[in-house]
N, C-alpha and C positions, 0 to 999 in steps of 0.2 A: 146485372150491372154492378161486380163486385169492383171495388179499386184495384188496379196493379194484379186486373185479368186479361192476356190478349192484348199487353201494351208495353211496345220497343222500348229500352234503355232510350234510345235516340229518339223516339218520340216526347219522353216523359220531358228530355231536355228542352225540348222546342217549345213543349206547355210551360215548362217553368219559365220560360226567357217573357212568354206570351204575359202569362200571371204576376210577373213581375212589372210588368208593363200598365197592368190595373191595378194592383195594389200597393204600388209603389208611389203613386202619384198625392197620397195624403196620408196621415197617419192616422187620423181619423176617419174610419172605412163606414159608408152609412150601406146597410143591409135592409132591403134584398136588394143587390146588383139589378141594374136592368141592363138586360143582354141585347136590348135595341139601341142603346147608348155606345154599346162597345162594339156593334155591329157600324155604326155610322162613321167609329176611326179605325177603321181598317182600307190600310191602301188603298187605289185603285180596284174598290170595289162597291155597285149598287146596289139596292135591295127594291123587290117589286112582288105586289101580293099577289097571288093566283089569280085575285079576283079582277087588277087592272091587267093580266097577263090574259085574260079573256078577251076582254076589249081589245087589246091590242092586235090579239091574234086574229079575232072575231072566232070565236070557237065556246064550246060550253066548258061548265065548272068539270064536268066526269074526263072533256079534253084535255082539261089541264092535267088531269092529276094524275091520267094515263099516261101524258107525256113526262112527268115530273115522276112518275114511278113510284108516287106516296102522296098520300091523305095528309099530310105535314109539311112539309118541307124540301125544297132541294137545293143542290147550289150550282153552277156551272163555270167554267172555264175557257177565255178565250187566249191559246200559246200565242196567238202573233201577237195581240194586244197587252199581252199578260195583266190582262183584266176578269173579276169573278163577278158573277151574278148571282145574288140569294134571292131563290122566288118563295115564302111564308104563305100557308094558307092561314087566313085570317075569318074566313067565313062559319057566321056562327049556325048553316045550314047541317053543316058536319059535327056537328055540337061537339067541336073541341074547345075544351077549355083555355081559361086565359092561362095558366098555367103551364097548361103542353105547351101551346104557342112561344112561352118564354123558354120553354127547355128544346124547343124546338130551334127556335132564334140562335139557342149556347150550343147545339149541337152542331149547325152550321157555321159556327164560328169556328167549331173546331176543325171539319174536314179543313179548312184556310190554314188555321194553325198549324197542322198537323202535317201540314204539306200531301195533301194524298192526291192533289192534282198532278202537280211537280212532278212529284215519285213514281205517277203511270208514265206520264210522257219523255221522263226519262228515260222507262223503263222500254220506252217502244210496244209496251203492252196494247195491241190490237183490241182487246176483252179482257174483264175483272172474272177473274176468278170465285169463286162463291167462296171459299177461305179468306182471299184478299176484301171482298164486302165485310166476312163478318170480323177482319181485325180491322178497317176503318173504323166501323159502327163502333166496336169496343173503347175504339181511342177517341171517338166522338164523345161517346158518352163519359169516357172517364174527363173529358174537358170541361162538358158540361157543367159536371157533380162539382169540379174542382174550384169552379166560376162560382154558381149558382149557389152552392151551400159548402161552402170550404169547413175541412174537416177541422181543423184549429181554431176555427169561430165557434162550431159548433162545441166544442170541447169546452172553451174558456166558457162561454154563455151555459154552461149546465144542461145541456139537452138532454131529454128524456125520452121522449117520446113520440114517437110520425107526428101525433099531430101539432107538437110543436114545429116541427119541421112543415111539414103542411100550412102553416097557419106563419110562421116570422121567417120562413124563405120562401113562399109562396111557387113550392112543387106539387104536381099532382100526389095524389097519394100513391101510386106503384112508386114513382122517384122517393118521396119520403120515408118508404119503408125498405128501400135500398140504400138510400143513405145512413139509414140509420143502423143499418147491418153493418155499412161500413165505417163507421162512427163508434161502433165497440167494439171491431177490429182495430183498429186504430188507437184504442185506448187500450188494447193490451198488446199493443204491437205489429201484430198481425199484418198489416199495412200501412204503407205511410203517404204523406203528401208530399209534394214536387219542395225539395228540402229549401232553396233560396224564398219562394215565394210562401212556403212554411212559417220560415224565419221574419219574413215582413210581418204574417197576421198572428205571431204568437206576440209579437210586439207591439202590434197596432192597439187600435182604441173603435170595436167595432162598435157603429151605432146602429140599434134596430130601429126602423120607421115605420109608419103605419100609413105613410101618403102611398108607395106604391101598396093598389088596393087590389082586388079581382074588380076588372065593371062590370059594369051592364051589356047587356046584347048592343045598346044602342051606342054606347064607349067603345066599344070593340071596335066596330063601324068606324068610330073615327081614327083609330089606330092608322086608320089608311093616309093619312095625310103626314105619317112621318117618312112612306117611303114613297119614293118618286123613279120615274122611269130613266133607261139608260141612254 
């Protein structure tokens, strides 16, 4: 997951327009973003856990997730209603982390962003290509990284090390140590960030907080009452 891998000129602009859209709204940015916050003002679109998508279906957890194509996350699209559905596995059976779940949440944000719905059924595309998954995936994740741990925050704040990253943006640690590859690329150049919403957080006033935490197994659990069915 290096920055500005596998990701369109005309992508990067759609995130920036996106990023400017969060980070534009105060000058004072309080870090770590929560990507269930930015997931709930997005259009005409609702989000629902694998685990009420059981119930709903009447089907088991391995159902879900056969149907959903991932142990994480998926998102889907209806063209006549031009409405998305984000279904998050939140189940602490699968012992994913609070962590994945939140970079799971920003990666779903971004197939939205990134328009990769739009762009098949324009495209008339019958089937995805295995090329076309894996430049989604790459622009998913570079929206992610770009949300979750912006490279400008992390520069001005003095980062050093994953586990800083680990610990004041609350990624897992594979994410932490990708960002932080990409985080001394970026300090000698090597890549950059989406230049308008650059320019917001080389200016802002990032604040780190210590209220979003990791919880407990039993916090987790309740995560389920932010999302509600469609």
């Amino acid at each position: 997951m290096l920055l500005k891998i596998n990701v369109r000129d005309s992508t990067i602009q759609k995130i920036d327009t996106a990023l400017l859209k969060v980070f534009g709204r105060s000058y004072a940015i309080r870090f770590p973003i929560d990507p269930r916050t930015e997931l709930d003002r997005i259009p005409r679109c609702k989000h629902m856990s694998y685990e009420q998508l059981e119930k709903v279906a009447h089907c088991s957890h391995r159902d879900v997730i056969g149907a959903c194509k991932s142990i994480n996350g998926c998102t889907t699209y209806d063209p006549i209603k031009k409405r998305y559905m984000v279904y998050i596995n939140y189940s602490d059976c699968d012992s994913l982390s609070f962590r994945r779940v939140r970079w799971t949440t920003a990666h779903e944000i971004g197939h939205i962003v990134c328009g990769h719905f739009i762009e098949l059924i324009e495209a008339g595309a019958p089937d995805v290509s295995p090329s076309d998954v894996r430049l989604f995936e790459d622009e998913a994740d570079y929206f992610a990284a770009c949300l979750l741990a912006p490279l400008p925050v992390m520069d001005r704040l003095g980062i050093k090390s994953v586990e800083e990253i680990h610990r004041k943006f609350l990624l897992s640690w594979p994410a932490s140590e990708y960002c932080l590859s990409d985080l001394k690329r970026y300090q000698t150049g090597d890549t950059f960030y989406p230049y308008n919403a650059g320019r917001i957080l080389k200016e802002c006033r990032p604040i780190l907080s210590t209220e979003l935490r990791s919880p407990s197994r039993s916090e987790i659990r309740k995560l389920d009452d932010f999302l509600y069915y469609s």
